[in-house]
C-alpha positions, 0 to 999 in steps of 0.5 A, a space after each residue: 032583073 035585066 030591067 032593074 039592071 038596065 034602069 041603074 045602069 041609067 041612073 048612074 050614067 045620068 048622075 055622072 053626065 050630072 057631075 062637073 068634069 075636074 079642070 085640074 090635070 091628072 098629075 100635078 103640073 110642074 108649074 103648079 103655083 098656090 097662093 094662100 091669103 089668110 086676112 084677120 079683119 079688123 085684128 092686125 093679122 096677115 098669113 101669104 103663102 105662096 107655093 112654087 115648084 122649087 120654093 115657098 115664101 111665107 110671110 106673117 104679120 101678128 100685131 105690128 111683129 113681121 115674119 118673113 121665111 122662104 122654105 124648101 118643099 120637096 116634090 112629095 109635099 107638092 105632091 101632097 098638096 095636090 092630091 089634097 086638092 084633086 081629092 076635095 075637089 078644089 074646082 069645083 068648090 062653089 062660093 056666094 059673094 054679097 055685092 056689099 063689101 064687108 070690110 072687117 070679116 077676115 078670112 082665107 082665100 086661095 089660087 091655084 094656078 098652073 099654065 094658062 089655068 087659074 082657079 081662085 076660092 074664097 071664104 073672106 070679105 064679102 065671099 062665103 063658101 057653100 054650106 055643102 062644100 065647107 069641110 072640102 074647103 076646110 080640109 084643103 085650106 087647113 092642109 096647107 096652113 099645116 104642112 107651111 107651119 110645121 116647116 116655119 117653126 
């Protein structure tokens, strides 16, 4: 019995040295800043979204019609969004970039940036997220078009 205990005790310890350490603080950082960039490819079609600690500007462009809006987000909505972020592991999301460019594959890529830290993840042009991190990517980039667009509307 005290073997086996010892041997788990092991293995977990192992498989926790195994894990990256999260670079992103315990709490939000008050300079916390979120850039969001949805690109349509070939469609004329263009999302940025860039979160601050006391704004967020919004800007769509949808066949040729503009749509520009700064929005007031509360502490708890930036506190939403970063535990969004923390509990799906944003660091940590693991991406492939082919060297050739792809120029008409649209998609969302993100930078979350806070002091001197500056993480960038990326699922458009030549970049694809991991198979075995897309429903993290997927909750975080989704979490962020649905908190904005319930605000836009």
């Amino acid at each position: 019995m005290t073997k086996t205990l010892l041997s788990l005790s092991i293995l977990l310890m192992l498989a926790a040295c195994g894990q990256k350490k999260s670079s992103l603080p315990l709490t939000r950082p008050a300079d916390l800043m979120l850039n969001y960039h949805l690109d349509g490819g070939m469609n004329d079609y263009t999302v940025d979204i860039k979160i601050l600690r006391d704004s967020c500007y919004y800007y769509k462009r949808n066949e040729g019609k503009v749509m520009e809006k700064r929005i007031k987000l509360s502490s708890n909505d930036l506190d939403t969004l970063y535990i969004s972020l923390k509990s799906n592991d944003f660091d940590k999301i693991e991406y492939t970039t082919q060297k050739d460019i792809i120029y008409d594959r649209g998609g969302i890529s993100m930078t979350v940036s806070w002091s001197d830290k500056k993480i960038t993840v990326s699922n458009a042009q030549n970049s694809s997220i991991k198979d075995n991190w897309y429903e993290k990517w997927k909750a975080v980039s989704e979490g962020v078009d649905e908190m904005i667009s319930r605000k836009v509307k």
